[in-house]
C-alpha positions as CSV (number, residue, x, y, z in Angstrom):
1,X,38.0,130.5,120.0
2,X,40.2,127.8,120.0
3,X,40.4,125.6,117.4
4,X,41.3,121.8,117.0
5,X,43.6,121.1,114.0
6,X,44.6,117.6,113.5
7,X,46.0,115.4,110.6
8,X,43.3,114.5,107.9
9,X,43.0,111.0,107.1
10,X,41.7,109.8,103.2
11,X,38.5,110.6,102.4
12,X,35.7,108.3,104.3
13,X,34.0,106.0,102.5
14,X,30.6,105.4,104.3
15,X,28.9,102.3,103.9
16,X,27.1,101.2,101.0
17,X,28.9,103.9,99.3
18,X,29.6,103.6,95.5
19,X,32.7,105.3,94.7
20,X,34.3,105.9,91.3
21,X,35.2,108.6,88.8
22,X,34.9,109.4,85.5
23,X,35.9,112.2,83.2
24,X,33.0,113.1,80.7
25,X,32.6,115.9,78.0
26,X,29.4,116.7,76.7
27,X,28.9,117.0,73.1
28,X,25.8,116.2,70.8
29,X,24.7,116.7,67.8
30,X,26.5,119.8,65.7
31,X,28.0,120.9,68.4
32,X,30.2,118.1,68.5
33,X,31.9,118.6,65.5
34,X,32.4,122.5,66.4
35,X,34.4,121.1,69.8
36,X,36.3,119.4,67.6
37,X,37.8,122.3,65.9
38,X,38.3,123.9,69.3
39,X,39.8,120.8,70.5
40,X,42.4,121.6,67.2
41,X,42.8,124.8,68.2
42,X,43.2,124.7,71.8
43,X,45.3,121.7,72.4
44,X,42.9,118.8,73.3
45,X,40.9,120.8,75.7
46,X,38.5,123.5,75.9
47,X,38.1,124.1,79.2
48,X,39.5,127.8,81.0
49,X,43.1,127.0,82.8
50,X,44.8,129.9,84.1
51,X,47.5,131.9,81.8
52,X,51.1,130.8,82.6
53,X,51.4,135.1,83.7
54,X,49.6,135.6,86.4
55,X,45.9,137.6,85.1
56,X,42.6,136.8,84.4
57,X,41.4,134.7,81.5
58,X,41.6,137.3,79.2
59,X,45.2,138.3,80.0
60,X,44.1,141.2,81.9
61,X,44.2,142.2,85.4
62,X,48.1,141.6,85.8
63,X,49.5,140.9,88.9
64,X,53.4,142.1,89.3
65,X,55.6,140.2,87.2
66,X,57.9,139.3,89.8
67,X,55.2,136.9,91.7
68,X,56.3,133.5,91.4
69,X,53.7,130.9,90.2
70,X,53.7,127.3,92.1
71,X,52.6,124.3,90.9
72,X,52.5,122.0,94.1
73,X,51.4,118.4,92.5
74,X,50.1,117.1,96.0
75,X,48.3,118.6,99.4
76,X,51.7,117.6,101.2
77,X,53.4,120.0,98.2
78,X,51.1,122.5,99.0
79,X,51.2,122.8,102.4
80,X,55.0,122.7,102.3
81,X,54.6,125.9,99.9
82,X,52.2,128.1,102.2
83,X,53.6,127.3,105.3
84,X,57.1,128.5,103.9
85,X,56.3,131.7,101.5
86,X,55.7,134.8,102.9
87,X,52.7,136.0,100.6
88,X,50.2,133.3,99.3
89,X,47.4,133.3,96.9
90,X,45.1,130.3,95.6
91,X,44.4,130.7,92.0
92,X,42.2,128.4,89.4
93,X,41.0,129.5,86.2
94,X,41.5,133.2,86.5
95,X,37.9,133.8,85.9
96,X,37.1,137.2,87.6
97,X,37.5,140.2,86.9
98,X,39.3,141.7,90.5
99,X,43.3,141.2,90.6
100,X,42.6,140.1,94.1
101,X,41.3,137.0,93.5
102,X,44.8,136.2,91.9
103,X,47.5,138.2,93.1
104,X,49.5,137.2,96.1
105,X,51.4,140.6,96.4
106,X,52.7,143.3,94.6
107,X,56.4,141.8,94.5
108,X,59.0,139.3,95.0
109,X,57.2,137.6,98.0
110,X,54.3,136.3,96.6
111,X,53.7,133.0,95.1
112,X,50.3,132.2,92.9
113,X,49.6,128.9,93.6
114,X,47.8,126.9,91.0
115,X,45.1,124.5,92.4
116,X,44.3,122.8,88.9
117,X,48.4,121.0,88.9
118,X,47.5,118.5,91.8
119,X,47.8,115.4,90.6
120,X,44.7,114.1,91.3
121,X,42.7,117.4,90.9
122,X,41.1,116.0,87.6
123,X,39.9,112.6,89.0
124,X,39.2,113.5,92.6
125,X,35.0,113.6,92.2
126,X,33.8,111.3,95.1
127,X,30.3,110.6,94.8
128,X,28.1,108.7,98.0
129,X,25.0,107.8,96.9
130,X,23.6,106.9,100.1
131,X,24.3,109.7,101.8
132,X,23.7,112.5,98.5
133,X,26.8,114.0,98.7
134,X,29.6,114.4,96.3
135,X,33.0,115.2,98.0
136,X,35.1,117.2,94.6
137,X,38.9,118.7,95.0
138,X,38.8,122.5,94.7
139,X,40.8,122.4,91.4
140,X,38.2,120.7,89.5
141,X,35.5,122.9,87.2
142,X,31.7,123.2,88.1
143,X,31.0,122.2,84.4
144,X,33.0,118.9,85.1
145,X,31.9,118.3,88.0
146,X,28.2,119.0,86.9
147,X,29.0,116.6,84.1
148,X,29.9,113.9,85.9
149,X,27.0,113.9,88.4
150,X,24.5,113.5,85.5
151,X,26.4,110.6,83.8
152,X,27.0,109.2,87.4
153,X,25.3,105.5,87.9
154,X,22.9,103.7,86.5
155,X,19.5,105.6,87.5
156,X,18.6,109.0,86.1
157,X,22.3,110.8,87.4
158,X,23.0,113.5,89.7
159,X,23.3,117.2,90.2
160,X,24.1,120.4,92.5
161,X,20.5,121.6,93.4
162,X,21.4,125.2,91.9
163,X,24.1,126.2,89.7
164,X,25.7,129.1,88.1
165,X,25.1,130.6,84.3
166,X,29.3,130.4,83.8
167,X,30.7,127.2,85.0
168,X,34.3,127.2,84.0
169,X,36.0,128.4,87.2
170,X,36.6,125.7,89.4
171,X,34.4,124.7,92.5
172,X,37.1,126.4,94.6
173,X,36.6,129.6,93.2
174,X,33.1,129.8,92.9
175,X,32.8,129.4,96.7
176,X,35.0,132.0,97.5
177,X,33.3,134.6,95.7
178,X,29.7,133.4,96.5
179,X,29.1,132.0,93.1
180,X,24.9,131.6,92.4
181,X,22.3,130.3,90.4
182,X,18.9,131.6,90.2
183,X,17.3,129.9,93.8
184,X,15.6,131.1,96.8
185,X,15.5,128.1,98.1
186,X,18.6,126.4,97.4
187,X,20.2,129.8,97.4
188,X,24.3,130.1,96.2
189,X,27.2,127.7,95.9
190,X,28.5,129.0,99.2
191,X,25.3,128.7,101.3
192,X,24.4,125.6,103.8
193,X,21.6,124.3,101.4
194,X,24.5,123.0,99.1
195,X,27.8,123.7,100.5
196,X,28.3,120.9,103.9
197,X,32.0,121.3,104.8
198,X,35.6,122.2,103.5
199,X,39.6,121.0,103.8
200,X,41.7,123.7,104.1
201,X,45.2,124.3,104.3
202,X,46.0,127.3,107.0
203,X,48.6,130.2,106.8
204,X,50.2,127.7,108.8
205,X,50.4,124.8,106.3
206,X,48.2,122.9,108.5
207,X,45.3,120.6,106.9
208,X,41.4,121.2,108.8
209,X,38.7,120.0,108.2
210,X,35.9,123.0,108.7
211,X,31.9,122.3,108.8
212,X,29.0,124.0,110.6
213,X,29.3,121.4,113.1
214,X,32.8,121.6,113.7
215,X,33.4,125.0,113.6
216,X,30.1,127.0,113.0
217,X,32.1,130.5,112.9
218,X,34.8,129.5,110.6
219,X,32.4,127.9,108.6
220,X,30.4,131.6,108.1
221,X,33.8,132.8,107.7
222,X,35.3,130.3,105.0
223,X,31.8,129.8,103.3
224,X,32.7,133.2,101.3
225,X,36.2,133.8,102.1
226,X,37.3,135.3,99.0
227,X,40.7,133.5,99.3
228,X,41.7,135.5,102.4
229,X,41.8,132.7,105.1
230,X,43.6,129.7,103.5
231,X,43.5,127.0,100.3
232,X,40.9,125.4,100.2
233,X,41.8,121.9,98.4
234,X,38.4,120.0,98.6
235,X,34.8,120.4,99.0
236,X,31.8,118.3,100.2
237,X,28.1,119.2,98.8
238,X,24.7,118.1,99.1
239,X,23.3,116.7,95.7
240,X,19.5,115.3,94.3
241,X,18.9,113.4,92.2
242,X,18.4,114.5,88.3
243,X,14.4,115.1,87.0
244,X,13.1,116.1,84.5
245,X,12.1,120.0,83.7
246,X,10.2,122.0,81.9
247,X,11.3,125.8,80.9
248,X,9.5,128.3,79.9
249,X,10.2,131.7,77.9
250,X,8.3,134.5,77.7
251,X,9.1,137.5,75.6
252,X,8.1,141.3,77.3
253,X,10.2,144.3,77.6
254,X,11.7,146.2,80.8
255,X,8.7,147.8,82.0
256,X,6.7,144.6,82.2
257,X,10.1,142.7,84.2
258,X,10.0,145.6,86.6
259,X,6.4,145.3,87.2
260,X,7.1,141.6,88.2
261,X,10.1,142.7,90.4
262,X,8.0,145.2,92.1
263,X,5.1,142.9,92.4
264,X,7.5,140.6,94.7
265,X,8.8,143.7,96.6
266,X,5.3,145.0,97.6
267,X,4.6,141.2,98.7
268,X,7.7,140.7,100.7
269,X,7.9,144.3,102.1
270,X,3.9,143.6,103.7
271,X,5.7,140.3,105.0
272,X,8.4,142.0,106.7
273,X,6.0,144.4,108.3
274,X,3.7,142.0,109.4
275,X,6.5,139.7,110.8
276,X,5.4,136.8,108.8
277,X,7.3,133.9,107.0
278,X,4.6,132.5,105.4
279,X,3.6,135.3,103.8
280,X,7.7,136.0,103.0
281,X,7.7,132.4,101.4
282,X,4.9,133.3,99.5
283,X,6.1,136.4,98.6
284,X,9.7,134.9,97.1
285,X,8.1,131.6,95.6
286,X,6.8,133.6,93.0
287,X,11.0,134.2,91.9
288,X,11.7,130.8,92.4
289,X,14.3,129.1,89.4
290,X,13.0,132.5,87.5
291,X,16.0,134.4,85.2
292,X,15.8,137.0,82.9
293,X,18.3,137.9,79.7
294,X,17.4,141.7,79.4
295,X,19.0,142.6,75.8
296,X,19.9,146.0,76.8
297,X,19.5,148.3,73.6
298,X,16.6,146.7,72.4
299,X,14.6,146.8,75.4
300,X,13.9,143.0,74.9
301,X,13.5,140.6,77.8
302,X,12.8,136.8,77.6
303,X,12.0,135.9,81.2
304,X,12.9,131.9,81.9
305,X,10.8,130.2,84.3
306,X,11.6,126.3,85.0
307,X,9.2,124.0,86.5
308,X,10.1,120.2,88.3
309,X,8.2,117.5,86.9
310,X,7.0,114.7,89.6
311,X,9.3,112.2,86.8
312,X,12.5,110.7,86.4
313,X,14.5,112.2,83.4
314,X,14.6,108.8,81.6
315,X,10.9,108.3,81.7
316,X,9.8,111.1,79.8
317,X,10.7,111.9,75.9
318,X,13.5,115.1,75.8
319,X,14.1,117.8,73.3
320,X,17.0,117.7,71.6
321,X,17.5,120.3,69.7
322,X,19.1,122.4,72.2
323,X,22.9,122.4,70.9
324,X,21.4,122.7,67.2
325,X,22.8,126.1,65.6
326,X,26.3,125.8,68.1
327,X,28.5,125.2,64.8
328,X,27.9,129.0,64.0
329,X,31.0,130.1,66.5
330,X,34.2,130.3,65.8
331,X,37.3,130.3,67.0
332,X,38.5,132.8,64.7
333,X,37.3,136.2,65.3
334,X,38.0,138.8,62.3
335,X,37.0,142.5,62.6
336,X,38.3,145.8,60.6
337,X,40.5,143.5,58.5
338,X,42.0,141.9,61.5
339,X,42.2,138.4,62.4
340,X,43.0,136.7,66.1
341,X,43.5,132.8,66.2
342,X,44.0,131.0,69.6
343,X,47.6,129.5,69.0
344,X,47.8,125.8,70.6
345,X,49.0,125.6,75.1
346,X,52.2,125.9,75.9
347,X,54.0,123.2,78.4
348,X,55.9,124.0,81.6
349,X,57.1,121.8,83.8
350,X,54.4,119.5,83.1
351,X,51.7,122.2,83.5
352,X,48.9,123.4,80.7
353,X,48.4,126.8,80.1
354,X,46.2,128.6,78.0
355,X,47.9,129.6,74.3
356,X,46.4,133.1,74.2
357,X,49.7,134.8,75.9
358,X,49.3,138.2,74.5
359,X,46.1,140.7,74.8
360,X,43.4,140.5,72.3
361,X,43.1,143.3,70.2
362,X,41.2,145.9,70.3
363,X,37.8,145.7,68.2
364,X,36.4,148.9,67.3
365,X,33.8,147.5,65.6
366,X,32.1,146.9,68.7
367,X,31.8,150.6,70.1
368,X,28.9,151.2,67.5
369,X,25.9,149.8,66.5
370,X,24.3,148.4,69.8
371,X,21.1,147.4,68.1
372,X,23.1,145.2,66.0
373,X,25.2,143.5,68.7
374,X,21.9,143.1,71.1
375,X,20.4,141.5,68.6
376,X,23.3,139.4,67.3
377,X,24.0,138.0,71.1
378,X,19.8,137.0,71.7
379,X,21.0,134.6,68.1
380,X,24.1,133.1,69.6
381,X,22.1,132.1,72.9
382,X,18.3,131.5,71.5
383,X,19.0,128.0,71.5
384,X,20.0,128.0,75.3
385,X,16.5,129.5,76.1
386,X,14.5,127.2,73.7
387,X,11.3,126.1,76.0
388,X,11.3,122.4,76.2
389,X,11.4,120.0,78.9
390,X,15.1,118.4,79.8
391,X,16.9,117.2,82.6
392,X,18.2,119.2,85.4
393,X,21.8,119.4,83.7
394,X,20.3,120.9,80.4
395,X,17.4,122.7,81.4
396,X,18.9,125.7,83.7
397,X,20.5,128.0,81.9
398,X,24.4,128.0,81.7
399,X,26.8,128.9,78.7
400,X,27.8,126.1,76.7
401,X,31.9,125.4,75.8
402,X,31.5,127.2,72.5
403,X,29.7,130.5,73.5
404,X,32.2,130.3,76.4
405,X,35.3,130.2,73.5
406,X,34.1,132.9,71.4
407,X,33.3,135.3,74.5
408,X,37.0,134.2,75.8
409,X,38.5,135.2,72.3
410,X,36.4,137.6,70.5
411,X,37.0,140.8,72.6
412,X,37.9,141.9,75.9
413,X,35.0,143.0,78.2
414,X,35.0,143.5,81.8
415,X,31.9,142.2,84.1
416,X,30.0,143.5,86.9
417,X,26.8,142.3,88.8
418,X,25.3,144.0,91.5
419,X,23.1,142.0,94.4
420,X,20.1,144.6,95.0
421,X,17.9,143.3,98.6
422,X,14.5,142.6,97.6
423,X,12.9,145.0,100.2
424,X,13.9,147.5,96.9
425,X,15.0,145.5,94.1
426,X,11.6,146.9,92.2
427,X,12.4,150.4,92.8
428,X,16.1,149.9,91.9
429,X,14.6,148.6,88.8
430,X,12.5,151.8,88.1
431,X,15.3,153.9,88.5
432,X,17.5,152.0,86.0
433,X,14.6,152.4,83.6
434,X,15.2,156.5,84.1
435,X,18.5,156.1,83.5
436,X,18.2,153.3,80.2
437,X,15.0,154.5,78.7
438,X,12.7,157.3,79.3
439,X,15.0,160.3,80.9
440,X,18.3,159.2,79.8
441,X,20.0,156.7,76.4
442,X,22.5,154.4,78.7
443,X,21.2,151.9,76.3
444,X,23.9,152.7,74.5
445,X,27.0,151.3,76.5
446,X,25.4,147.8,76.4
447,X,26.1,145.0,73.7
448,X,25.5,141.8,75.6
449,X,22.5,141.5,77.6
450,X,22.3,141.4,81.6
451,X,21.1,139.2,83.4
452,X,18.7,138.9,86.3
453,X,18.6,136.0,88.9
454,X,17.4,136.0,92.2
455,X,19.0,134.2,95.3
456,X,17.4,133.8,99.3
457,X,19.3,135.3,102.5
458,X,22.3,133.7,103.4
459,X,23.7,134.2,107.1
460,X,27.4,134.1,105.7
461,X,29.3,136.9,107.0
462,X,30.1,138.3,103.3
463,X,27.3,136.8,101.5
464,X,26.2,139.0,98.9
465,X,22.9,138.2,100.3
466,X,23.5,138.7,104.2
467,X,20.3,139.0,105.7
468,X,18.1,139.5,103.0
469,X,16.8,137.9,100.0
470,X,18.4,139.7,96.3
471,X,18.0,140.5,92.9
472,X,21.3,139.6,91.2
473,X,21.8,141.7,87.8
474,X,24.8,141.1,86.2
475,X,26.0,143.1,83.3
476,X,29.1,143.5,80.8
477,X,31.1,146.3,79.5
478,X,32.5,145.4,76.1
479,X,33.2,149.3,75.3
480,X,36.1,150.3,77.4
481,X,38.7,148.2,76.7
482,X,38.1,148.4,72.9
483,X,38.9,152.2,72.8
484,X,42.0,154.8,73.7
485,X,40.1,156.7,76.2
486,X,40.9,156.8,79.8
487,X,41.3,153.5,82.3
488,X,39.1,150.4,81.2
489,X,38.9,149.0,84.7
490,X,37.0,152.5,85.4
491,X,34.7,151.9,83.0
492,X,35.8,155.7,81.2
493,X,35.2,154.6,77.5
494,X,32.2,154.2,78.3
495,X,30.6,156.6,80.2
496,X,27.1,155.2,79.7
497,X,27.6,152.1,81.0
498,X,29.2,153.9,83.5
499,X,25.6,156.2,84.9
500,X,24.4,152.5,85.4
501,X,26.6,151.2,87.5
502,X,26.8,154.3,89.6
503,X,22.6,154.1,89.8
504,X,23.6,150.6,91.1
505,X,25.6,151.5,93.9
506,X,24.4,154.8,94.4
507,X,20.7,154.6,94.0
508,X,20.2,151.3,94.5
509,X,22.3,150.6,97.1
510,X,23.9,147.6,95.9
511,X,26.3,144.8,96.7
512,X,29.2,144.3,94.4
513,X,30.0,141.1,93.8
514,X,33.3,139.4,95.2
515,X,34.5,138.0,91.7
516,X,33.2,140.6,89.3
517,X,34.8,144.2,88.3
518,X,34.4,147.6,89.8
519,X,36.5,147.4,93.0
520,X,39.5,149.0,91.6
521,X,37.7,151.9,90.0
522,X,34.4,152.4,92.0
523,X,35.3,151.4,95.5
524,X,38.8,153.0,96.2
525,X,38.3,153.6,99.4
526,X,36.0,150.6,100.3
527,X,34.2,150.2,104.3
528,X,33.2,146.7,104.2
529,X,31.0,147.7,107.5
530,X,28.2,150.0,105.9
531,X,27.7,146.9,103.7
532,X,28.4,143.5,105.8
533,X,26.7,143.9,109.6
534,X,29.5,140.8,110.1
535,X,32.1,142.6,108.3
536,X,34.1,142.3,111.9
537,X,33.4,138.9,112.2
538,X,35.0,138.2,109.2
539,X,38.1,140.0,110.1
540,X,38.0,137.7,113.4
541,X,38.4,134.9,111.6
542,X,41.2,136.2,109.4
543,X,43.1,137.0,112.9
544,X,42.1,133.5,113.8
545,X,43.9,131.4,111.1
546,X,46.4,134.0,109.4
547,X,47.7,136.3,111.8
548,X,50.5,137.2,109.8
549,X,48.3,138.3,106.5
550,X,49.7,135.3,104.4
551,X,46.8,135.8,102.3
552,X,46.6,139.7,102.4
553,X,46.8,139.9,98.6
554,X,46.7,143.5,96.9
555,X,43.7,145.3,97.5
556,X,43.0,147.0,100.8
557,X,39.8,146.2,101.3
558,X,40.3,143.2,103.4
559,X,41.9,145.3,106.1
560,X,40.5,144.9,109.8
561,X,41.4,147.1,112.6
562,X,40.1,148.5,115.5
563,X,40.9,151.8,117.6
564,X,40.9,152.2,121.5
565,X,42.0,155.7,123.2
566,X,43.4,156.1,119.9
567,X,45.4,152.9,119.7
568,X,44.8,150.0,117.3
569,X,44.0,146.9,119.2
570,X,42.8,143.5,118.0
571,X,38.6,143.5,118.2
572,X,38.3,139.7,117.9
């Protein structure tokens, strides 16, 4: 397929459009005088930036200390660095849990290239009113970005239609790893609902301009590319207006969630077999904007469900207590007589970086007790599930700057979450219940609670959610790294977490997701095939605009080949 490639002009500016930008940081009541202590402690900013070594936000996940780190300060600078270094790698906030996402190579070659120095990576939110779009560079954070839709104008603000529980990796990221809220209509970040085109600079250094129109196969490529086709500098989504809505809690434990779960699977299984979408919509709108926390060891579940109200958010009367009990986090965390205090950002060559240099220590407090630590996180975060009506920024669930600090600081932890199809997301379910509850304890490995979100089918070739609606459950290990036993990436300190996610992918059947652990120490020898029908489509594209591998990385899943008579040729 050929494709055009041409210089990119500035930004249009269609008519009628109201253009202007403004940086904005949420803080009421209590909680603003908690930000201002992190503020003191972190240098003037809370927000995630990516560690001046090359790892993940928690200093872990190292790539090679011999990678170089650039810091091009314009899209000229940064094509200039890709089309001239032999191994390439877009980085942003570090926020995943896979060394993949952020290391270029295993040596010399590579070169980490930061997308949060651009110059104009802070400022660049273009919003169009006319035409509901906001046009954002990749650099910039979803909560940022969420923040300044909803203080946008003079009317009731703006917002992405679905968003994500963690919002501190930028806009870029999220993308490329298929980033999601809880929607089946609106579906991910990634998917066409939101996402309506992309600027990317090739292996080549060349600057295109990708959309379903333009290039409908690089589009399903580049939608979830998992930084293996290029750098993706800026981003143009679909955005509605802010309402008001109302959420809802309900309190149940596990075997009452997975008799909701199955519920919607015996529904959406009879569609499937009767070949109806009706009956499929009817089936899934039951799920719709629904979450659940599941507190783990307690076998507690507050279910969320959020409902749109027909009004504007400034005609109706918020709560706003929602931030109340935030000044109860720290940034000091002290355990077993030891104490760990975020020391101010460094400055390099006009670049921030995070303070935290060295790797938090370990906290063996945390490997007993799960009752305890179950019921300690459902405190930190009641106030984030308070029923209430609010407006769209407020009322979905995501976790607020100083929840974010104090799970940044307090311990290292490595994340998974696991996107089940909903033909047997119920039976998954049962079977974790075997494991959890009634035939096994794997209770036990859990301290902070999972949590459940549903998303529709995506047709992106590595969409978590190719060709089928899922049941995302995402879930953390804060056992491994906080004992002497075995590797923490693998999960061997804790070998009860461990059962679950081998029920996951074993039993259930599950997709790991592209930001999230697990690939290093569960999926060695990884077939991106059994998983991904378009798994070769994918590696067409990457034969399409890198040929050379610029963006290769570490990890050898992303390899695509093909045999004939026994002799590798190219299958695109």
């Amino acid at each position: 397929q050929h494709i055009g490639l041409q210089l990119i002009p500035p930004p249009h500016r269609s008519k009628g459009a109201r253009w202007k930008s403004r940086n904005v940081m949420r803080s009421t009541g209590a909680c603003a005088v908690l930000l201002g202590t992190l503020l003191q402690y972190m240098g003037g900013n809370v927000e995630a930036v990516l560690p001046e070594s090359l790892t993940n936000f928690q200093n872990e996940h190292k790539c090679d200390p011999n990678v170089l780190l650039g810091e091009p300060r314009t899209v000229e600078g940064l094509q200039n660095m890709v089309r001239h270094a032999p191994k390439v790698r877009a980085v942003g906030s570090g926020h995943s849990w896979w060394g993949e996402n952020f290391c270029a190579s295993d040596d010399s070659m590579g070169v980490g290239i930061s997308m949060k120095e651009l110059d104009d990576v802070q400022s660049k939110i273009y919003v169009d009113e006319e035409s509901q779009t906001v046009t954002v560079a990749a650099g910039v954070t979803q909560r940022n970005l969420l923040d300044h839709l909803a203080n946008y104008g003079d009317g009731p603000g703006w917002t992405l239609p679905a968003f994500s529980w963690f919002i501190d990796q930028t806009i870029g990221g999220a993308v490329a790893t298929n980033t999601h809220g809880s929607s089946l209509e609106w579906n991910s970040l990634s998917s066409p609902e939101q996402l309506l085109s992309m600027r990317v600079v090739l292996a080549n250094g060349t600057l295109v301009d990708l959309s379903d129109e333009t290039h409908p196969h690089l589009m399903r490529a580049m939608r979830v590319n998992v930084g293996r086709l290029g750098a993706v500098t800026e981003l143009t989504f679909h955005i509605v207006p802010q309402q008001a809505i109302r959420r809802k809690q309900t309190q149940m434990n596990f075997k009452e969630l997975v008799q909701i779960v199955n519920d919607a699977q015996e529904k959406y299984n009879d569609a499937v077999e009767k070949d109806s979408e009706i009956m499929k919509l009817m089936a899934l709108n039951e799920l719709e904007m629904e979450e659940a926390l599941w507190f783990v060891p307690t076998d507690d579940v507050r279910y969320i469900e959020f409902e749109r109200l027909e009004v504007e958010p400034l005609s109706v009367s918020f709560n706003d207590f929602q931030t109340a009990n935030e000044d109860s986090f720290s940034t000091q965390a002290t355990m077993d007589g030891e104490q760990y205090i975020c020391t101010e950002p460094t400055l390099r060559g006009g670049s921030r970086r995070r303070g935290c240099h060295n790797k938090l220590p370990p906290r063996s407090g945390i490997t007993s007790n799960p009752e305890f630590w179950s019921n300690s996180y459902l405190t930190v975060l009641r106030d984030r599930i308070t029923p209430g009506t609010f407006a769209s920024r407020d009322s979905f669930l995501t976790m607020s700057e100083p929840l974010k600090a104090w799970h940044t600081f307090f311990n290292v932890y490595e994340q998974y979450e696991f996107a089940v199809p909903m033909s047997r997301a119920g039976d998954c379910l049962e079977s974790l219940n075997k494991v959890l509850y009634t035939e096994g304890d794997a209770r036990k490995g859990f301290r902070a609670p999972a949590l459940v979100r549903f998303i529709g089918a995506e047709d992106i070739y590595l969409s978590n959610s190719y060709g089928e609606p899922v049941m995302f459950v995402n879930i953390e290990d804060h056992i491994s790294h906080n004992t002497d036993i075995g590797n923490p990436y693998h999960g061997d300190g804790n070998p009860e977490f461990k059962r679950v996610v081998e029920t996951f992918l074993d039993t259930c059947q599950a997709r790991m997701h592209w930001g999230k652990s697990g690939w290093d120490g569960f999926q060695p020898c990884y077939d991106g095939t059994k998983d991904y029908p378009k798994w070769c489509d994918f590696g067409c594209a990457v034969k399409q605009l890198d040929p050379e591998n610029k963006f290769s990385g570490t990890s050898n899943v992303f390899e695509f080949r093909a045999l004939k008579n026994g002799q590798e040729v190219c299958f695109c």
